[in-house]
N, C-alpha and C positions, 0 to 999 in steps of 0.2 A: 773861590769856588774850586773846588776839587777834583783836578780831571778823571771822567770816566775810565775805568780800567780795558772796555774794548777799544775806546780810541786811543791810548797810550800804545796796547798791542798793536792795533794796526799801523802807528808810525815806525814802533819799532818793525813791522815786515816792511816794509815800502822802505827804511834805512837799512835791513841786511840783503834786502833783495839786487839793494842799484849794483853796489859792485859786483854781484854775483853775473845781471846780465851784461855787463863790461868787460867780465873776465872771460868764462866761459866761452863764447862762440870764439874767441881770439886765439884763447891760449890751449882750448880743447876743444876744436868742432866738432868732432864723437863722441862729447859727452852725453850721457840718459839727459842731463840738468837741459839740453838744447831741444832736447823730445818733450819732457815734459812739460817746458814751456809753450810749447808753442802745440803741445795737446789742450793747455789751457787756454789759447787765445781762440782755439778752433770752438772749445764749450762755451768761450762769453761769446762769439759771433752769432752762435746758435741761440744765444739767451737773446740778443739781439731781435733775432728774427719774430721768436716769438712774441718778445713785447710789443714788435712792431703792427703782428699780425691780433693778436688782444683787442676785444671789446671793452674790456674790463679798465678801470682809470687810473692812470698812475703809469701809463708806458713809458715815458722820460726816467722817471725816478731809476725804471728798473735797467733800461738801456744804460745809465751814468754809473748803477750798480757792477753791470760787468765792463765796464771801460776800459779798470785797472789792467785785467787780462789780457784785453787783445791788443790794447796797446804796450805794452811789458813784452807780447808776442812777434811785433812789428820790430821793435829794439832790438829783440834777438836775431833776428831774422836780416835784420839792415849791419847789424855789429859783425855780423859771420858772411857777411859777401864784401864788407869793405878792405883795403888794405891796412893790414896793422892795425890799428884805433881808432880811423881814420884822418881826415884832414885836421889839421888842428882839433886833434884828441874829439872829434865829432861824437864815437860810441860815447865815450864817457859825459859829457854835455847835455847828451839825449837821458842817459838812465837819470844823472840828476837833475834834469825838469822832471823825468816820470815818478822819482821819490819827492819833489818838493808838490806837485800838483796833489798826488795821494797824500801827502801829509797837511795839505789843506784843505781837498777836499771832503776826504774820507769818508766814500759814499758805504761801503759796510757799516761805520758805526753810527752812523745820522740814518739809515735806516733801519736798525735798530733799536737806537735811540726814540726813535718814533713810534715802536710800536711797544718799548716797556723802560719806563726813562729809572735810571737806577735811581736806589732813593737820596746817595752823595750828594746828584747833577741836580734834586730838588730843588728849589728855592724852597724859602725860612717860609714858614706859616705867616699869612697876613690875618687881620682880624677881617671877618669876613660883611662887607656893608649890608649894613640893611638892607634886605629883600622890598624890592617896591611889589606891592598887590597889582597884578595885574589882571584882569577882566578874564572871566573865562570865553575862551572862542564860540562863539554862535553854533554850534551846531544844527543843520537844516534838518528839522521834524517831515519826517516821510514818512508820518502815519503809522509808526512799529508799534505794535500792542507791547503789553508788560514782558511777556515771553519771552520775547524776541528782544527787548533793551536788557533785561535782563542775563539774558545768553550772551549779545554785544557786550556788557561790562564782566562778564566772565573770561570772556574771548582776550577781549584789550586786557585786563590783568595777566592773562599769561602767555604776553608779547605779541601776540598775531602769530598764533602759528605756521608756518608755510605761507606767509605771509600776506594772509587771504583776510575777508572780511566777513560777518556776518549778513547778508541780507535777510534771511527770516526764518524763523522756526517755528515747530507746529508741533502739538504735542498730538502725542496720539490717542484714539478715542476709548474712554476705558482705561486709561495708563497713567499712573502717578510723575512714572521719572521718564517714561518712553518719550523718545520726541526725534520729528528728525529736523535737520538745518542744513541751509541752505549759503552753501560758500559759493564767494568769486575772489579770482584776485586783487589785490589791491590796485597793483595798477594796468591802466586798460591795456589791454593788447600784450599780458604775457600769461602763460600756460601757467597751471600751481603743480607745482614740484616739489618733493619734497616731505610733502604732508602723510604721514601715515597714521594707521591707528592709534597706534600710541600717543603719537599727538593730539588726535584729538578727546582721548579716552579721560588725557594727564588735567585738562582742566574742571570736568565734571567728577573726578572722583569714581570713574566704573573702570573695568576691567575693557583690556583690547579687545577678548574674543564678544565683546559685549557693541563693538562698535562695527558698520560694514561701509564702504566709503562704496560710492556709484557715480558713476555717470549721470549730466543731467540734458535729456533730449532738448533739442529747440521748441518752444511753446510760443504761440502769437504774443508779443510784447515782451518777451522773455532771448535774450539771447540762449546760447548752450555751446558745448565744444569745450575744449582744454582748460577755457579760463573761467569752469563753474564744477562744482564738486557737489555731491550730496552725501550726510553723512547721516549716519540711520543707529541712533543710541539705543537701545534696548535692554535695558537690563532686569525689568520686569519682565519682559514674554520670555527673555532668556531663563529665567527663575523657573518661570512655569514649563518650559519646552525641555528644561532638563528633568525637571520634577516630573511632570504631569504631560509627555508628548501626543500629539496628536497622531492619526496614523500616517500621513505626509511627511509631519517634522523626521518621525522616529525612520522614516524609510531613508529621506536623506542625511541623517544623521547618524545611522547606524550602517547601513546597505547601500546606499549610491557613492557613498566616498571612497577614492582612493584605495583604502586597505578594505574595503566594505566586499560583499558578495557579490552586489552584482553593481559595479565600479559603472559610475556615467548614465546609470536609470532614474527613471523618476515612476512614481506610482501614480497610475492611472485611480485606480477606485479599487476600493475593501470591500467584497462581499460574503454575507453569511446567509446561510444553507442551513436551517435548524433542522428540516427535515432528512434531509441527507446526513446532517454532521460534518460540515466542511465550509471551511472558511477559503475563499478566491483572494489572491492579491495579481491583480493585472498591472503589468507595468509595461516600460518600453524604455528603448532606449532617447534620452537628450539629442544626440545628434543620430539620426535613421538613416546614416551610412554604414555605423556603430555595427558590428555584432556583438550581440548577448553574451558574456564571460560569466556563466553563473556556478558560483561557488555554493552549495546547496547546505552544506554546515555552518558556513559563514553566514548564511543567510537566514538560517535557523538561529544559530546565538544573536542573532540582532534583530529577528523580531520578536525575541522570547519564544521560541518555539521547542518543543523536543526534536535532537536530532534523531529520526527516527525514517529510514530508506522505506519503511512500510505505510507510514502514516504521509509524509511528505512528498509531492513530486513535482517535477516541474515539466514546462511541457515549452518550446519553443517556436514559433512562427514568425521568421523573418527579423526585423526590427522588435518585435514584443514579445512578452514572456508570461505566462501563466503559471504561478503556484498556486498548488493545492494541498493545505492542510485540513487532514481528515480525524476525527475525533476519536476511530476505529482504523485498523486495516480495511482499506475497501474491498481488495483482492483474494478476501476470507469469505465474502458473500459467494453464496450456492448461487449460479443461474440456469435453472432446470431447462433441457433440451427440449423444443415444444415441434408437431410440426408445421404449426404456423410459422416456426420462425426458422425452420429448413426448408422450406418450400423457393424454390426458384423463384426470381421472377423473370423477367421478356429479357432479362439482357444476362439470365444467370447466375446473381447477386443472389447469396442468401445471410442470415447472419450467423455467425458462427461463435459471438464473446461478446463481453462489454467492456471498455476502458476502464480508468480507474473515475472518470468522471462520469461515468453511467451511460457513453455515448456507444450505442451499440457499432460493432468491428464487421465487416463485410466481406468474403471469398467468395469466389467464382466455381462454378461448376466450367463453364464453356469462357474460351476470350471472343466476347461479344466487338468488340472494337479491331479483331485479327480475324473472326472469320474463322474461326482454329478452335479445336481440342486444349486445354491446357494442362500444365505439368503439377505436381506438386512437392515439396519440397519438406519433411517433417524434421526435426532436430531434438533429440533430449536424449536426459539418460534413462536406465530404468527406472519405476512410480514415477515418472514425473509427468504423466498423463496425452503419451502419444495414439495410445490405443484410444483413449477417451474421446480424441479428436480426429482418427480416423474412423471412429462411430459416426457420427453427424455428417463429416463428409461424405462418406458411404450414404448416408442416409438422405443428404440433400442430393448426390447424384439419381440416385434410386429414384426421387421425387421424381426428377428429370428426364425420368426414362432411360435411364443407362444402361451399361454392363458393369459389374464391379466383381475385381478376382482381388483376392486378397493368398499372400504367400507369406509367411514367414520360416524362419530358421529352426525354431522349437514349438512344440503344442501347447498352448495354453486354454486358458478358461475363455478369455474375454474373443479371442480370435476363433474360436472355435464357436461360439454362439454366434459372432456375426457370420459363420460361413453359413449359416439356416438361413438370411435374407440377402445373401449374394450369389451371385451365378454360380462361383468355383473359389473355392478357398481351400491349401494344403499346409502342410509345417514342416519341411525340411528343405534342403539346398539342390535337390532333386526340381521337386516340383515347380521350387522359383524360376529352375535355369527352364524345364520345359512351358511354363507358362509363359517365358518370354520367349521364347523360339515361336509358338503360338502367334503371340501376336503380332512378332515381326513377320511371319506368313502371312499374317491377317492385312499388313501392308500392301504385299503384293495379289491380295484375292481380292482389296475392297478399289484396288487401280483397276480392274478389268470388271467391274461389278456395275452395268448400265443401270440408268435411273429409268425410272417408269417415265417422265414426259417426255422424253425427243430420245431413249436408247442407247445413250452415250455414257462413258463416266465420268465423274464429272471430283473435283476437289472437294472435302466434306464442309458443310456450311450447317453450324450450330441452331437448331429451330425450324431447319427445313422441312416440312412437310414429306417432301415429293425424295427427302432422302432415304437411299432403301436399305440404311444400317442403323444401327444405332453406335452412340461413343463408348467408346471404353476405357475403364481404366483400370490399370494393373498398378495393384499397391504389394510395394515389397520392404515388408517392415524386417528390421536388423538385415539391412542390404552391406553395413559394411563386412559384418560378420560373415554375410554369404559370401561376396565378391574373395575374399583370402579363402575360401573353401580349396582346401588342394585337390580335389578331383574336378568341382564343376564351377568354382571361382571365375576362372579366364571366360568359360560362356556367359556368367552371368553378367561380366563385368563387359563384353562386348556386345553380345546383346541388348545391353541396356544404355550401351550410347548407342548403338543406333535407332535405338527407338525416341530418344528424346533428340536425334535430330531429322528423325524424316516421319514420325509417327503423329505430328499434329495435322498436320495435312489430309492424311485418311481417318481422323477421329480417333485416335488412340493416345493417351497422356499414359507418363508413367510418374509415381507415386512411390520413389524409393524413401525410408528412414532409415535412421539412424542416429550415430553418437558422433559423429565427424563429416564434415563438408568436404575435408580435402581429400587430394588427390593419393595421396600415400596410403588412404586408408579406402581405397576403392572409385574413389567419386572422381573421374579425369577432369582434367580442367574443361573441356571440351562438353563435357554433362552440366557439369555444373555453370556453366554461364548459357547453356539452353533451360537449365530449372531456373536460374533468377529471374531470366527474361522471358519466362512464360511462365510464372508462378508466383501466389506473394509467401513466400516460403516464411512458416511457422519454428520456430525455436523458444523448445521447454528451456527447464531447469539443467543447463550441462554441467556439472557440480561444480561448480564456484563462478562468480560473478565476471570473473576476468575471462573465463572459458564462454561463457554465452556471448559478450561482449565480441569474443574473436571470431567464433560459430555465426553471428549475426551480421560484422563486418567482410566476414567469406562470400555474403549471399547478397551484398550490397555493391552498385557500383561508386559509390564514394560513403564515408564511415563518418553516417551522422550522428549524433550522440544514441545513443545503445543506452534504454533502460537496467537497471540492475534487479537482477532478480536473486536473493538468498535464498538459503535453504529453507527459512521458516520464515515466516511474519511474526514478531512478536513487540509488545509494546513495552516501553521500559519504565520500569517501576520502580520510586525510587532511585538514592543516591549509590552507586555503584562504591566510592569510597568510605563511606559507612557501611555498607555491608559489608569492607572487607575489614573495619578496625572493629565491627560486631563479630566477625567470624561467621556470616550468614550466608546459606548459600543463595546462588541466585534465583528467580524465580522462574521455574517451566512453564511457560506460557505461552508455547508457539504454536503456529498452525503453520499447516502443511502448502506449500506452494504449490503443492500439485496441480494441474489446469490451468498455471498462469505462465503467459508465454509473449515472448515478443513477435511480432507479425509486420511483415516488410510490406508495406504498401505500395502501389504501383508509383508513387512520384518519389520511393528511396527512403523517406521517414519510415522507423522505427518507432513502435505503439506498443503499450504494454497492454495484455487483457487477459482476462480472467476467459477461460473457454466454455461454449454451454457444456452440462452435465449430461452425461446420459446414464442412467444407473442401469448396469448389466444385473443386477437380483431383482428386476422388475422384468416388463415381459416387451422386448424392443421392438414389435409388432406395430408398436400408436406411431412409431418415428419412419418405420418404413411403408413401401404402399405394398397391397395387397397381393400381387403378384411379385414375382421376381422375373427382373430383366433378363434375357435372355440373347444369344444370338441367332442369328435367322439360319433357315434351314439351306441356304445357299450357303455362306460362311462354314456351315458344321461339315456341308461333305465337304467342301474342298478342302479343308483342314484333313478330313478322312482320308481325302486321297492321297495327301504328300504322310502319311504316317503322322499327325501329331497332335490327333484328338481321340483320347481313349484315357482311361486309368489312371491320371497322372501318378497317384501313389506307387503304382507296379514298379520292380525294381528295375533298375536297367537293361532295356533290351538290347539284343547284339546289334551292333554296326548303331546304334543312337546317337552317340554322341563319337565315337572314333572304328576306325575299320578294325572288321576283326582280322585275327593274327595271320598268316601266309600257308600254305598247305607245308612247308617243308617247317613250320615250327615244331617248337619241341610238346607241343597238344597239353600244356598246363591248364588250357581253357580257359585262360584270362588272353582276353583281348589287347592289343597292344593301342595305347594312349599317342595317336599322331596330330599331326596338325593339320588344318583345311578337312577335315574327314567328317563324314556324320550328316544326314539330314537336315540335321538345326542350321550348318552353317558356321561358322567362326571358327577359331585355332584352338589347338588340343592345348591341352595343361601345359606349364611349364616344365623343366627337366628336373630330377627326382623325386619323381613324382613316384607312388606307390604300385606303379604296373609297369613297374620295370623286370626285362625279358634276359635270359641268358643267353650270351652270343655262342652259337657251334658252330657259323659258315661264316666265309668271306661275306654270303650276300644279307646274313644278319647284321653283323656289325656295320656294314655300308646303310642299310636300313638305321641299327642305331645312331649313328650318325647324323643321318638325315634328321632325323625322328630333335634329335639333341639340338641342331642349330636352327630346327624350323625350316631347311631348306626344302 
């Protein structure tokens, strides 16, 4: 017989190895050769440990396996603290029993040899005896229908995978190849491991993604737990569910997964709206700790829908999610101003738009819940329908027995017809500053102003009878425009915080618009978080979606999702990339966004709506009441008295807004612009300003001075 070639090699290492640990620790105990040995009796001691700690069988075999080392390691270590060789050449003694032990017993190549015996060490072929027949084993019948023996000789042909058992299978109802079955492990009391799809996909011949492995709960006579599997074959419903998906499948398969839209949902119910033209898909989130992540184009390509910001929206409520796809732009429908549906009711609610789901939008004339006047806040830019919606406000106030001034910067059409059903309405930056000088007086007349039951004054309370004013409100459209006015800017702009911080208390709101919230362009910080927090402040079209978004997140105190509003609504027709390999232009089909506006509700949600119409070429008489509000004849003189109810259009009177010039001026008849001066109250202009004076005396230029640093 032929000796194997590992165990030839291993006697020759165990024959160059002896002398080497006989020599070395002797003749060189600094040698690496005394490190490295004895690095390697530290690895078998280790190998040691572990076979000793092993469940697994065969711990002997593998402890005899590293023997060679750490005894080899011992030698070294016994050969380099002995004197010389030792006693009677002891080192060299010890290495050869360590090379004659390895050379008989040679645990490297006997376990080798064990696990792939070369074909030299074979023995000769015998002829091989007759096979005796023996009985086949009883197997004990437990009642398995054909299905299930069937699947068990599938199973057992390809090894026991995971080396589990078939208990039962069950086809499914209506399914040729569907079926699910029913694993445990072989043997009792160990968990299956191991098993994946693909194992169990590889004996029926279907695809992994066609197989889902589960859990199976405990049922009365039924164990469950680690050592029961259920595997769930489907390769017909998967046919049909890629082909022909249902609207569940298609929601989790295209939109709840991972890269999907709206990642971690599940769809509650699909509803269709023939009448309306809008299809509902309500969903929510799987786990309702979850926020909603919805991705509104991803969500589109995966229900087959058009991405379309017009037709599409989604709407958010905690845990759950509402789309709505619409057949049409909804935000294109006319909603005519009626005055049933500006009319107040008992807490001041009137309705003022419709959503895009048809749910009518609601604004406050009075804060029924504050006891207060309240403020209002308009946003957009030009057409984009601010006037349209200080119509109806005007007109729901009116309902309500108000006062209503209206100012603006320039004269138009639309402001100028409503000033025939409001008290006082003017157009320039004149009039705005003294209309609010006005009714910052009106503060101080309606505090000293007794009420008829008990003579006292009292704070104003919205709905009172026994109150003996009425509310008012001053609306000052293109207020940022005024507020930078270089002559009467600074009044406008200070008069108008203090009215939205001490004017809800005597019933007076103010009603600034504009193209900007912030503070750089008029609006102080100080204004603006008295207009969020007493108003649900409306915001048009501020030309591009990213501007309304930040305009709308200004007047918010945390930045919920912000509808997008474009400049047109249009539907999209057709493939964009064929038009452009036709050479065809695209198609004009847009309507105008004008009247659609996002509106901040009292709990911070952002709501898109379409605003009522009010058509100025018809006659605006049906929407307001019959008279016009007015103020009372107490209010009118004491206004008389302090100078600042007359004429508003007349041009500047002297000493109105700053003192007139010094008896020793040089008499050019322009008044000089100081600060703290004037009737109204507030600070003069800033410094180069257009009434600037020429200095002839010491006590001019001390005057300039003053005049320059506001002192």
């Amino acid at each position: 017989m032929t000796t194997p070639r590992s165990v030839a090699l291993e006697r020759l290492a165990y024959t160059l190895a002896a002398p080497v640990l006989v020599v070395a620790p002797n003749l060189y105990p600094d040698s690496p050769v005394n490190q490295v040995v004895q690095l390697a009796g530290a690895a078998g001691i280790g190998g040691w440990v572990l076979a000793a700690k092993s469940d697994e069988p065969g711990a002997g075999r593998k402890i005899l396996r590293w023997s060679p080392l750490v005894l080899a390691a011992a030698i070294d270590i016994a050969a380099k603290n002995t004197t010389g060789f030792g006693p009677y050449w002891l080192d060299g003694l010890l290495a050869a029993g360590w090379a004659a032990a390895g050379y008989l017993v040679m645990p490297f190549s006997r376990h080798t040899r064990r696990r792939h015996r070369p074909a030299l060490a074979a023995p000769a072929p015998q002829p091989a005896p007759a096979e005796a027949v023996e009985e086949p084993v009883a197997v004990p019948d437990d009642g398995a229908d054909l299905l299930t023996r069937e699947v068990r000789m599938m199973w057992e042909n390809a090894g026991m995978p995971g080396r589990t058992h078939v208990v039962k299978a069950t086809r499914h109802p209506g399914m040729r190849h569907d079926m699910t079955i029913l694993l445990r492990a072989s043997e009792t009391g160990r968990p299956i491991t191991g098993l994946s799809e693909d194992a169990v996909a590889a004996p029926f011949g279907v695809p992994s993604s066609d197989v889902v492995l589960a859990e199976v709960a405990v049922q009365p006579g039924r164990q469950g737990g680690p050592g029961w599997l259920e595997a769930r074959i489907t390769p017909d419903a998967n046919q049909r569910r890629r082909t022909k998906p249902t609207d569940q499948e298609r929601w989790t398969d295209r939109v709840a997964g991972p890269k999907g839209g709206a990642p971690g949902s599940e769809l509650v119910h699909k509803t269709r709206d023939d009448e309306r033209g809008v299809t509902f898909y309500r969903a929510k989130m799987a786990d309702s700790t979850e926020t909603p992540r919805i991705d509104l184009a991803k969500v589109c390509r995966g229900l087959g829908l058009p991405e379309d910001d017009s037709c599409v929206f989604v709407l958010i409520d905690g845990n759950e999610f509402l789309i709505s796809a619409f057949d049409n732009p909804p935000l294109s429908q006319i909603f005519p101003a009626t005055r049933e549906l500006l009319t107040p009711d008992t807490k001041g609610m009137y309705v003022c738009g419709y959503t895009i789901t048809g749910q009518p939008v609601k604004n406050m004339v009075f804060q029924h819940d504050k006891n207060a006047a309240r403020h209002g806040l308009i946003l957009g830019v030009s057409r984009s329908g601010k006037t349209q919606f200080f119509a109806i406000d005007m007109a729901a106030m009116s309902l309500a027995g108000q006062v209503v001034w209206l100012s603006t910067v320039r004269k138009d059409e639309k402001t100028t017809t409503l000033g025939r059903y409001i008290d006082r309405q003017g157009s320039n930056a004149l009039w705005m500053a003294r209309s609010l000088r006005a009714a910052k007086a009106l503060c101080e007349i309606r505090a000293d102003m007794p009420w008829p039951h008990d003579g006292q004054p009292h704070d104003y309370k919205p709905g009172d009878p026994r109150c003996p004013y009425r509310q008012l409100n001053v609306f000052a459209d293109e207020f940022m425009t005024a507020a930078q006015d270089a002559e009467f800017g600074e009044f406008i702009q200070t008069d108008g915080d203090d009215l939205t911080v001490t004017g809800l208390k005597y019933g007076i709101g103010l009603n600034p618009a504009g193209q900007s919230p912030f503070a750089h362009n008029g609006f102080s910080t100080e204004m603006k978080d008295n207009l969020r927090q007493n108003s649900r402040p409306t915001i048009f079209n501020m030309g591009s979606p990213g501007a309304t978004r930040k305009a709308a997140e200004g007047t918010m105190e945390n930045p919920y999702d912000v509808p997008t509003i474009p400049a047109r609504y249009s539907r999209t027709e057709g493939s964009a990339i064929e038009r452009a390999m036709r050479g065809e232009a695209d198609p004009e089909n847009g309507v105008s966004t004008g009247g659609v506006a996002v509106i901040v509700l009292d709990n911070g949600r952002a709501v898109l709506m379409r605003s009522l119409y009010a058509d100025f070429d018809t006659d605006l008489s049906e929407l307001f009441p019959d008279e016009v509000n007015r103020l009372t004849d107490h209010e009118i003189s004491e206004l008389e008295k302090r100078g600042l109810w007359f004429d508003w259009n007349e041009p500047v009177r002297p000493g109105e807004f700053w003192p007139e010039p010094d008896e020793d001026d040089d008499g050019d008849g322009k008044p000089r612009q100081r600060g703290g001066g004037g009737k109204g109250g507030g600070r003069g202009s800033k410094g180069g300003s257009s009434r600037s004076e020429k200095v002839a005396s010491p006590r001019q230029a001390l005057e300039a001075i003053k005049s320059l640093t506001d002192a």
